[in-house]
C-alpha beads as a LAMMPS data file, in Angstrom:
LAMMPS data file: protein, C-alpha beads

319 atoms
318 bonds

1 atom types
1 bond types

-500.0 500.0 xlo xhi
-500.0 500.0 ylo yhi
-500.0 500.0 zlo zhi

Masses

1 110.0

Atoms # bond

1 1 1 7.936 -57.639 -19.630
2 1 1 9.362 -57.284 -23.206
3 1 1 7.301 -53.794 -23.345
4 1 1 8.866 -52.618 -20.174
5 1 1 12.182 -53.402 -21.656
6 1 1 11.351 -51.250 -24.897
7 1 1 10.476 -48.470 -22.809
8 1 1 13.651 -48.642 -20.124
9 1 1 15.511 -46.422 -23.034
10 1 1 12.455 -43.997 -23.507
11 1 1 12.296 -43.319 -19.662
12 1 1 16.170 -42.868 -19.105
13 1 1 15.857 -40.286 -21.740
14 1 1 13.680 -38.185 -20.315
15 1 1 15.185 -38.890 -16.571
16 1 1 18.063 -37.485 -18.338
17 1 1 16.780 -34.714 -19.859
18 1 1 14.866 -33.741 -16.511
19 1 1 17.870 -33.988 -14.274
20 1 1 19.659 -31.317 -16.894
21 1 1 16.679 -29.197 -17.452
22 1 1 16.833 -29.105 -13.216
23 1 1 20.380 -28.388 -13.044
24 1 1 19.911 -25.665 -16.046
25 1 1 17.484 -24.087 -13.408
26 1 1 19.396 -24.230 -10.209
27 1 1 22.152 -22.762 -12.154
28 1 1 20.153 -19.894 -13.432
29 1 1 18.484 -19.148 -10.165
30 1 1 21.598 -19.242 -8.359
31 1 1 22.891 -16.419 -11.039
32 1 1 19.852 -14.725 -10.307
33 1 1 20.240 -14.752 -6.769
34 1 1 23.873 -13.676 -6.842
35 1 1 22.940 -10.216 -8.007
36 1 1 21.437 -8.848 -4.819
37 1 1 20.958 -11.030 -2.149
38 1 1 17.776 -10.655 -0.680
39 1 1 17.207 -9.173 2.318
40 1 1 13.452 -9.540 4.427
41 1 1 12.421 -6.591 5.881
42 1 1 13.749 -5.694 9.718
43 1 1 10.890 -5.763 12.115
44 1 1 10.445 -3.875 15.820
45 1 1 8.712 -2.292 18.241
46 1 1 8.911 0.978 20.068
47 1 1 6.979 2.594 22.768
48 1 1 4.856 5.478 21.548
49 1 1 4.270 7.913 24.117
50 1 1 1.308 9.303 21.656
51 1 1 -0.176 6.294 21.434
52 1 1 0.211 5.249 25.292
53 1 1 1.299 1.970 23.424
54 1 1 3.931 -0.257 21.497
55 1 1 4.073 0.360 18.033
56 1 1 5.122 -2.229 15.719
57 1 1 7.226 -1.300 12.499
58 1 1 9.016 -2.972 9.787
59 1 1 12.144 -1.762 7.440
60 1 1 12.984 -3.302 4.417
61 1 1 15.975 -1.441 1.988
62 1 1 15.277 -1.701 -2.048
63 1 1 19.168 -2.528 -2.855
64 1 1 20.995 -4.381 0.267
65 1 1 23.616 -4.961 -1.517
66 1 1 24.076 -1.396 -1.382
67 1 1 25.473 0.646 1.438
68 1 1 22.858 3.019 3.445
69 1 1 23.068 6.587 2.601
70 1 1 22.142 9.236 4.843
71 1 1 18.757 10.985 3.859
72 1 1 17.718 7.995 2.127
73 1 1 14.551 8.232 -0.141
74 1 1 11.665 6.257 2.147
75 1 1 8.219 5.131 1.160
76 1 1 5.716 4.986 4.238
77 1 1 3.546 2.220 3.754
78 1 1 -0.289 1.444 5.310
79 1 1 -2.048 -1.309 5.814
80 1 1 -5.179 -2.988 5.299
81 1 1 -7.852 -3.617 7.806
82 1 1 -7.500 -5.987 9.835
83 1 1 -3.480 -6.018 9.008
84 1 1 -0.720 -4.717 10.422
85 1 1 3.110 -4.172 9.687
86 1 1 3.823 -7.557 8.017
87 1 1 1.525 -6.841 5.659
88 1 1 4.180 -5.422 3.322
89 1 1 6.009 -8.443 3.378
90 1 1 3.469 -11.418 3.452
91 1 1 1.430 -9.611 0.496
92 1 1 4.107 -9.719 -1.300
93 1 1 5.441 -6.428 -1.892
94 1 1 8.543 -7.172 -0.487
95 1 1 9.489 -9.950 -2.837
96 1 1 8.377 -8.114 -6.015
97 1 1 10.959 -5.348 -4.498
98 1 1 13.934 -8.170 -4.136
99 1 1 13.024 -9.323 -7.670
100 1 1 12.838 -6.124 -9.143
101 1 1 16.443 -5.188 -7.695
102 1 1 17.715 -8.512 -8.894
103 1 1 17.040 -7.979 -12.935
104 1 1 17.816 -4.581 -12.823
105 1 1 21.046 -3.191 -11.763
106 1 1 19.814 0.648 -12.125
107 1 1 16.870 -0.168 -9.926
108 1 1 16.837 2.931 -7.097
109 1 1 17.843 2.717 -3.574
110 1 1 15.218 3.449 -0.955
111 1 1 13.792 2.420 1.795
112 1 1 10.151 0.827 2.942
113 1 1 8.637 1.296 6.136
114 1 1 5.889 -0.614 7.197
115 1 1 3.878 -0.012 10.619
116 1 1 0.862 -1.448 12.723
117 1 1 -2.156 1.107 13.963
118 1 1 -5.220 -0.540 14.911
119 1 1 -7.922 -3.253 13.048
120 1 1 -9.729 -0.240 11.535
121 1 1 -7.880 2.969 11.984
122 1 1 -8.437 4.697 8.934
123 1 1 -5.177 6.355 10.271
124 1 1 -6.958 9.107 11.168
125 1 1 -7.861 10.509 14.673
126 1 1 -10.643 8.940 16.370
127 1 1 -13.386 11.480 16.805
128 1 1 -10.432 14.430 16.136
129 1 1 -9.208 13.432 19.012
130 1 1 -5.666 14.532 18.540
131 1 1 -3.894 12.442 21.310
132 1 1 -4.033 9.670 23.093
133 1 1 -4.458 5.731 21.906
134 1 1 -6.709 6.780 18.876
135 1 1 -4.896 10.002 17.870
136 1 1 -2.908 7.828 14.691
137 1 1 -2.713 10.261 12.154
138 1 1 -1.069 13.079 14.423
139 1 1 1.082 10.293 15.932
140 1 1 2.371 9.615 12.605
141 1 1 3.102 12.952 11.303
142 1 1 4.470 14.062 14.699
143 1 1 5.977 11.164 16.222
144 1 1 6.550 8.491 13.841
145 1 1 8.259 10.055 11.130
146 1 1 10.184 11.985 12.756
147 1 1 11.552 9.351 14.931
148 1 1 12.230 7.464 11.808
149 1 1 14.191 10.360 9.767
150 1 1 16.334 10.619 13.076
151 1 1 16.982 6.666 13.798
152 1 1 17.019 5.129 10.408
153 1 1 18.905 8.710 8.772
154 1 1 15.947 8.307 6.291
155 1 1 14.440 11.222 3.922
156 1 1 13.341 14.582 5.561
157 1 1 12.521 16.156 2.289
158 1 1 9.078 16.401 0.223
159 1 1 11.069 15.267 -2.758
160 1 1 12.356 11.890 -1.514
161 1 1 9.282 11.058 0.966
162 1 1 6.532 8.615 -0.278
163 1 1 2.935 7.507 0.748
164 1 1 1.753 4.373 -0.312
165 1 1 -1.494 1.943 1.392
166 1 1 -3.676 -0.805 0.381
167 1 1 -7.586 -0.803 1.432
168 1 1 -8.200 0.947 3.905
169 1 1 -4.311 1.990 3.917
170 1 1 -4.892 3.359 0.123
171 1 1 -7.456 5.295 1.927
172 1 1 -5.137 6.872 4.686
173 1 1 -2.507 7.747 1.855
174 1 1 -4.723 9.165 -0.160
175 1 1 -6.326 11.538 2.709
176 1 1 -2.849 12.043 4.130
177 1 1 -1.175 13.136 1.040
178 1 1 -3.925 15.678 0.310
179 1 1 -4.005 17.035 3.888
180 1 1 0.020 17.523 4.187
181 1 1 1.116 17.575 0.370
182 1 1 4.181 19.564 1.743
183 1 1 5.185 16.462 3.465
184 1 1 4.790 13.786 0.405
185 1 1 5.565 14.116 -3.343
186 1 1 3.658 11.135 -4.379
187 1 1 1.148 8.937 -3.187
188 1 1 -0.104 5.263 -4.347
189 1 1 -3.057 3.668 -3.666
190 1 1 -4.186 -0.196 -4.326
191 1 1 -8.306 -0.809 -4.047
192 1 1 -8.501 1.682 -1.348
193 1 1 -11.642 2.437 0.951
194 1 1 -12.767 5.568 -0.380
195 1 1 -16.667 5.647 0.840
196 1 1 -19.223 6.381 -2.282
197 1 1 -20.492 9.315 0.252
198 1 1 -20.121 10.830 3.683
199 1 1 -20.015 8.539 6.121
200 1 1 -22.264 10.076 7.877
201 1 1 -24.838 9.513 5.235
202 1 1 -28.369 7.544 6.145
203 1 1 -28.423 3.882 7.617
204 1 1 -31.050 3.811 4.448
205 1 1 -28.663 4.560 1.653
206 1 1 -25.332 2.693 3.310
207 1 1 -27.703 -0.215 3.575
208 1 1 -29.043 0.007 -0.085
209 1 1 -25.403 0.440 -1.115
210 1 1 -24.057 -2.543 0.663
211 1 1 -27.023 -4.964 -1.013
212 1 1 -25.421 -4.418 -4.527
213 1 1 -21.874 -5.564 -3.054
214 1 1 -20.445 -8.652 -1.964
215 1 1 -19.841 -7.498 1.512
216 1 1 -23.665 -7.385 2.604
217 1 1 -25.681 -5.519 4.662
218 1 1 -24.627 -7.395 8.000
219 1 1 -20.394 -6.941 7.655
220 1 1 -21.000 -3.331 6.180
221 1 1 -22.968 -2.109 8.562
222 1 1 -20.568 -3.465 11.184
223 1 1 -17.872 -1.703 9.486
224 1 1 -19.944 1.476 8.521
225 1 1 -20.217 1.488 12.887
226 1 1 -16.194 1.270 13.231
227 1 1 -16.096 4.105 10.779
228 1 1 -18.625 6.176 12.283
229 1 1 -17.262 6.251 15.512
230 1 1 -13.906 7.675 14.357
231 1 1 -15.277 10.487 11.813
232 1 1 -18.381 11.475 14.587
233 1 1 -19.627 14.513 13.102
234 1 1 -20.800 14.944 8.656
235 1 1 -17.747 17.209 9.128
236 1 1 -15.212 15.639 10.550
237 1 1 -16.638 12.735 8.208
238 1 1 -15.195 15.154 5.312
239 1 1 -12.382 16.631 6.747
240 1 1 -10.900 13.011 6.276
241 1 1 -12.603 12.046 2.768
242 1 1 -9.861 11.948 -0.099
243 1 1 -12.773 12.715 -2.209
244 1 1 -13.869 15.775 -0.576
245 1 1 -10.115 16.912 -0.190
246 1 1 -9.863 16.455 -3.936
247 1 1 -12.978 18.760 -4.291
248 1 1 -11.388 21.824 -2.385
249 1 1 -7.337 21.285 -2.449
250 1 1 -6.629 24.774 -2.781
251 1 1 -2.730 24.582 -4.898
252 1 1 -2.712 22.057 -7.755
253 1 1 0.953 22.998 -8.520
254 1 1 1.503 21.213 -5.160
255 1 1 -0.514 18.216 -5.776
256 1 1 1.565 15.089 -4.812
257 1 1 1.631 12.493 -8.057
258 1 1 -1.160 10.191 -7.779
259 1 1 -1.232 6.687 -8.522
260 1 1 -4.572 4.114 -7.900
261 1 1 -5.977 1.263 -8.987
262 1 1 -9.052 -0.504 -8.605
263 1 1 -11.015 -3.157 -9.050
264 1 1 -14.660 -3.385 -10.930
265 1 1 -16.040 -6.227 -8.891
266 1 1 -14.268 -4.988 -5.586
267 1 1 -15.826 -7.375 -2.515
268 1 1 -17.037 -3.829 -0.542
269 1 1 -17.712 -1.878 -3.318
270 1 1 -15.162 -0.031 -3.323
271 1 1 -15.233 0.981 -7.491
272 1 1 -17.884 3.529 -6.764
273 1 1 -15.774 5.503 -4.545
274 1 1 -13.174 5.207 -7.187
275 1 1 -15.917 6.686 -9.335
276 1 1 -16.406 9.808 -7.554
277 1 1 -12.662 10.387 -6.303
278 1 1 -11.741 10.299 -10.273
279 1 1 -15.374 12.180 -11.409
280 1 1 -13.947 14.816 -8.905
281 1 1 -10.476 14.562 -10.108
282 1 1 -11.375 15.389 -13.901
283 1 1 -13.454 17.651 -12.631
284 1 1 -11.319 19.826 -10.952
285 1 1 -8.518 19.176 -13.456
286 1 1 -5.975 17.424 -10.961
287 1 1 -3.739 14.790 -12.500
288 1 1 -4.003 11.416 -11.956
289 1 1 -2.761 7.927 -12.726
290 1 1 -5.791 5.741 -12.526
291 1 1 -6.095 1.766 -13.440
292 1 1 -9.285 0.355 -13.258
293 1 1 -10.475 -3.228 -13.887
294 1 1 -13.392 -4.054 -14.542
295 1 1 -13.168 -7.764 -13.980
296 1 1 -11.033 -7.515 -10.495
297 1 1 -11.276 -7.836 -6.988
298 1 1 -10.326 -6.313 -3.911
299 1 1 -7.410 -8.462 -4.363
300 1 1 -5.719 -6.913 -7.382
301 1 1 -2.853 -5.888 -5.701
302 1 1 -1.620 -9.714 -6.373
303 1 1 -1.711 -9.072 -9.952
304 1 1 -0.666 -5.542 -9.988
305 1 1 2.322 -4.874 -7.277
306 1 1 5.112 -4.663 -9.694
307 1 1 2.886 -1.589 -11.322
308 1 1 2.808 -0.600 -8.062
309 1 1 6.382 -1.114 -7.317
310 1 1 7.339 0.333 -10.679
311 1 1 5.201 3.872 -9.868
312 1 1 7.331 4.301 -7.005
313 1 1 10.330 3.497 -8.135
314 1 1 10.294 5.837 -10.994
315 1 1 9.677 8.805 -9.439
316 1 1 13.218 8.235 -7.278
317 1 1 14.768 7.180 -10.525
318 1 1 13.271 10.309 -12.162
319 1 1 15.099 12.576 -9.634

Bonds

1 1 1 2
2 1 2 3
3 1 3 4
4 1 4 5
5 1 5 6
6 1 6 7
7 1 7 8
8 1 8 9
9 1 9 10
10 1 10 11
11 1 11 12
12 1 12 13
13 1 13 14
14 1 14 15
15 1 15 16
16 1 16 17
17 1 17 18
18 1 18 19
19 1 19 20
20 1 20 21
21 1 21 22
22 1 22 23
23 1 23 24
24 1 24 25
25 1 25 26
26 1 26 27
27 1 27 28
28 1 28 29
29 1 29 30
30 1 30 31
31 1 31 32
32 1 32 33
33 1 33 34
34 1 34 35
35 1 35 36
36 1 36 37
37 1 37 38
38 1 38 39
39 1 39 40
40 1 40 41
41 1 41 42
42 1 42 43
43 1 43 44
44 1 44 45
45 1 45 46
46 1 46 47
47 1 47 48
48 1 48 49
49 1 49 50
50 1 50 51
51 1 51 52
52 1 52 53
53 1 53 54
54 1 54 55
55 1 55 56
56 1 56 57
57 1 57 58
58 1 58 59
59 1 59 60
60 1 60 61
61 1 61 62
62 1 62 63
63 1 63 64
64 1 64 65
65 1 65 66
66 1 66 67
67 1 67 68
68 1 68 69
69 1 69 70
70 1 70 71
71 1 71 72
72 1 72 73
73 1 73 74
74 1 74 75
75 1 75 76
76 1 76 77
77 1 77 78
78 1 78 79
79 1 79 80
80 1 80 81
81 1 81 82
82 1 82 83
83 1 83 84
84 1 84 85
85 1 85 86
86 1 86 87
87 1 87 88
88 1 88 89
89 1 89 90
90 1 90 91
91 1 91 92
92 1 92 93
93 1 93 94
94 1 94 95
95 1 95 96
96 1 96 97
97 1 97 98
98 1 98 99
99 1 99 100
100 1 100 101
101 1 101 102
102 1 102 103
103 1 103 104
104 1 104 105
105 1 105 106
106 1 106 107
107 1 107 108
108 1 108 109
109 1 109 110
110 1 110 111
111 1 111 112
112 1 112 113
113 1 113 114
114 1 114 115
115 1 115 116
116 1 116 117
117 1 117 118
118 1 118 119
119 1 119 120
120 1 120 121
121 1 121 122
122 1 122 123
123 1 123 124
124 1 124 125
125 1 125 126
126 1 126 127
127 1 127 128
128 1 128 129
129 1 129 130
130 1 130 131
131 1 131 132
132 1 132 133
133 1 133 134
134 1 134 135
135 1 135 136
136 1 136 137
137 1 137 138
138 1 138 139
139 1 139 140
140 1 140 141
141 1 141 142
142 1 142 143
143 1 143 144
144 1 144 145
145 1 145 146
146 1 146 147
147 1 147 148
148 1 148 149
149 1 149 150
150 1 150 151
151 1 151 152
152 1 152 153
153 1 153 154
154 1 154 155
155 1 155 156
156 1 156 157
157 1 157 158
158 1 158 159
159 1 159 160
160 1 160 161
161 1 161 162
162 1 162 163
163 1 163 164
164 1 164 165
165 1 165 166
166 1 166 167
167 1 167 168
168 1 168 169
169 1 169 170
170 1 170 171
171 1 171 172
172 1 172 173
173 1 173 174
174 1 174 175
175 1 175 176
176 1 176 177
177 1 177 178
178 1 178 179
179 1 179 180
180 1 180 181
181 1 181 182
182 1 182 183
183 1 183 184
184 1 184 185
185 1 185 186
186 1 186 187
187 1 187 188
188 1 188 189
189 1 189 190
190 1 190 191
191 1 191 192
192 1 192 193
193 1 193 194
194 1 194 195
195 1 195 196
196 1 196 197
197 1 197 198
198 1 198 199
199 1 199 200
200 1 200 201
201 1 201 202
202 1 202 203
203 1 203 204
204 1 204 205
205 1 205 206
206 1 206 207
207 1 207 208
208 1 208 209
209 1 209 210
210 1 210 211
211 1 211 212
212 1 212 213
213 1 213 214
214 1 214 215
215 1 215 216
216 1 216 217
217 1 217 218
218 1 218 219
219 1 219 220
220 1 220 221
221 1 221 222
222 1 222 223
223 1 223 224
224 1 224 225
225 1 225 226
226 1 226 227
227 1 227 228
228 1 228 229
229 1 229 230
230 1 230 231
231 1 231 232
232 1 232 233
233 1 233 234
234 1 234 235
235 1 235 236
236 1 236 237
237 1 237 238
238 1 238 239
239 1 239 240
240 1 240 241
241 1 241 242
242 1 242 243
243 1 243 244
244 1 244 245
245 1 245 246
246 1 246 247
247 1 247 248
248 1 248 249
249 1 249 250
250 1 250 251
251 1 251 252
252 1 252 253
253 1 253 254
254 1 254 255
255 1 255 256
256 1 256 257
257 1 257 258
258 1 258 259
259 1 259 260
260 1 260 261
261 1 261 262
262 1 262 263
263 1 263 264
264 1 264 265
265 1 265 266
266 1 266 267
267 1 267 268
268 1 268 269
269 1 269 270
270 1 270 271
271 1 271 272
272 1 272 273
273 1 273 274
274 1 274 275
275 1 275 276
276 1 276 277
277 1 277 278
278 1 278 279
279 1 279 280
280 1 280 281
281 1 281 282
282 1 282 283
283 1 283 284
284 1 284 285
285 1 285 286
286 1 286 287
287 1 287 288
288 1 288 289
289 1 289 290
290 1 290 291
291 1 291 292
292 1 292 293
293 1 293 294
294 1 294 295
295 1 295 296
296 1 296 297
297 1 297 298
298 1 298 299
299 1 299 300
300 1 300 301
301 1 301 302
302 1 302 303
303 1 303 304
304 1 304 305
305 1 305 306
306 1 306 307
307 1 307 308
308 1 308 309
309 1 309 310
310 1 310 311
311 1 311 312
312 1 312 313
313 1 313 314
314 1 314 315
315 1 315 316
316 1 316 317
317 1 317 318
318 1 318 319
């Protein structure tokens, strides 16, 4: 008893010093908080006639707190597989946005749009099959966008129009930004699904590839059959490869700026398509921002979105 007694003085102290420490924080956050409220993105749906479907699609602005402006800057934003268009938000892109916009009062207004295709799209056209339910990469540079310039008053310009897409949406900003680079002025890419050769190549050499990853030869060759069936022909297969668009863009003054990252332990292997998109890259001279790490994941994007986020950014603050 005496002990606890001898204590009783100790532990009010530090209650004390706890409860002001705590109020110190709420204070600070609530400072925090009063510079730009934050705002989670809008979500929706639409009916696509190109698509024979609904189309789900999120909006998210960089400064609420500021009022729209017509021909707003816009970043278009892909998905992962598997994903759809919350993925912006629950990967938490959208909160590094809010918190960016929070500390810094100079931090550029644009706007995010997020959107659902299928589980494994590759946002391309299924079997260049240019309408109908898989037609997804003429639907979005046909229908989508411009339904969005005209209903949101958003960008219509190269200069303030963005491409950005983790996994396999890295992949379908990469490909889309080299196939319409009079459309986009910049592109980012997190761990995207660029294929270490055609992916029309042998069963033999997918399957030896796939043994030195994590993903095995069971999941990848279920995959490799998903991607096979949209990109039919070796062609086709190419037509659609960032790598191989890299290898014969014809204008490098009108190269969109480049930004990827990758992982060196990536679960599907991903780093040694990153090795021959940037082998082909030096080669042919094109500029690039690449960030690789040899110690990561497919799930650097955790780590890495305010690089991300900062990439973008810049190049509307550079303007």
């Amino acid at each position: 008893m005496g002990k606890l007694w001898l204590n009783l003085p100790m532990k009010l102290y530090k209650m004390a010093r706890f409860g002001i420490c705590a109020m110190a924080l709420s204070v600070l956050l609530t400072s925090f908080s009063n510079l730009a409220k934050a705002e989670p993105p809008h979500c929706e749906s639409y009916p696509s006639r190109q698509l024979e479907k609904n189309v789900d699609f999120c909006i998210q602005r960089s400064r609420p707190d500021l009022p729209p402006r017509a021909n707003e800057p816009v970043i278009y934003f892909m998905h992962g597989i598997f994903r759809d268009a919350n993925f912006w938000a629950v990967s938490g892109y959208a909160e590094t946005i809010e918190e960016f916009a929070k500390k810094d009062p100079n931090f550029p207004s644009f706007t995010i749009v997020s959107f659902s295709t299928s589980a494994l799209s590759f946002f391309s056209d299924s079997g260049s099959l240019h309408k109908g339910r898989g037609s997804y990469e003429s639907w979005f540079i046909t229908e989508f966008i411009p339904m969005m310039e005209k209903t949101q008053s958003l960008c219509h310009e190269r200069a303030c129009r963005l491409i950005a897409g983790q996994s396999m949406g890295g992949f379908g900003a990469l490909k889309t930004a080299f196939r319409y680079p009079e459309l986009f002025s910049a592109v980012a890419a997190s761990s995207p699904a660029l294929p270490p050769f055609n992916f029309q190549e042998s069963t033999a050499r997918f399957i030896s590839f796939f043994k030195r990853h994590p993903i095995g030869i069971i999941r990848g060759l279920v995959m490799l059959k998903f991607a096979q069936g949209i990109f039919t022909t070796p062609e086709y297969a190419d037509e659609n490869d960032p790598s191989y668009l890299a290898r014969i863009f014809p204008n490098k003054a009108r190269l969109p700026q480049i930004y990827i990252e990758m992982g060196g332990k990536d679960d599907y292997g991903l780093q040694e398509g990153y090795a021959r998109f940037t082998r082909i890259m030096r080669e042919r001279h094109l500029p690039y921002e690449g960030h690789y790490f040899k110690n990561a994941d497919h799930g650097l994007y955790y780590e890495r979105r305010p690089y991300f986020i900062r990439f973008l950014a810049d190049h509307f603050q550079n303007q």
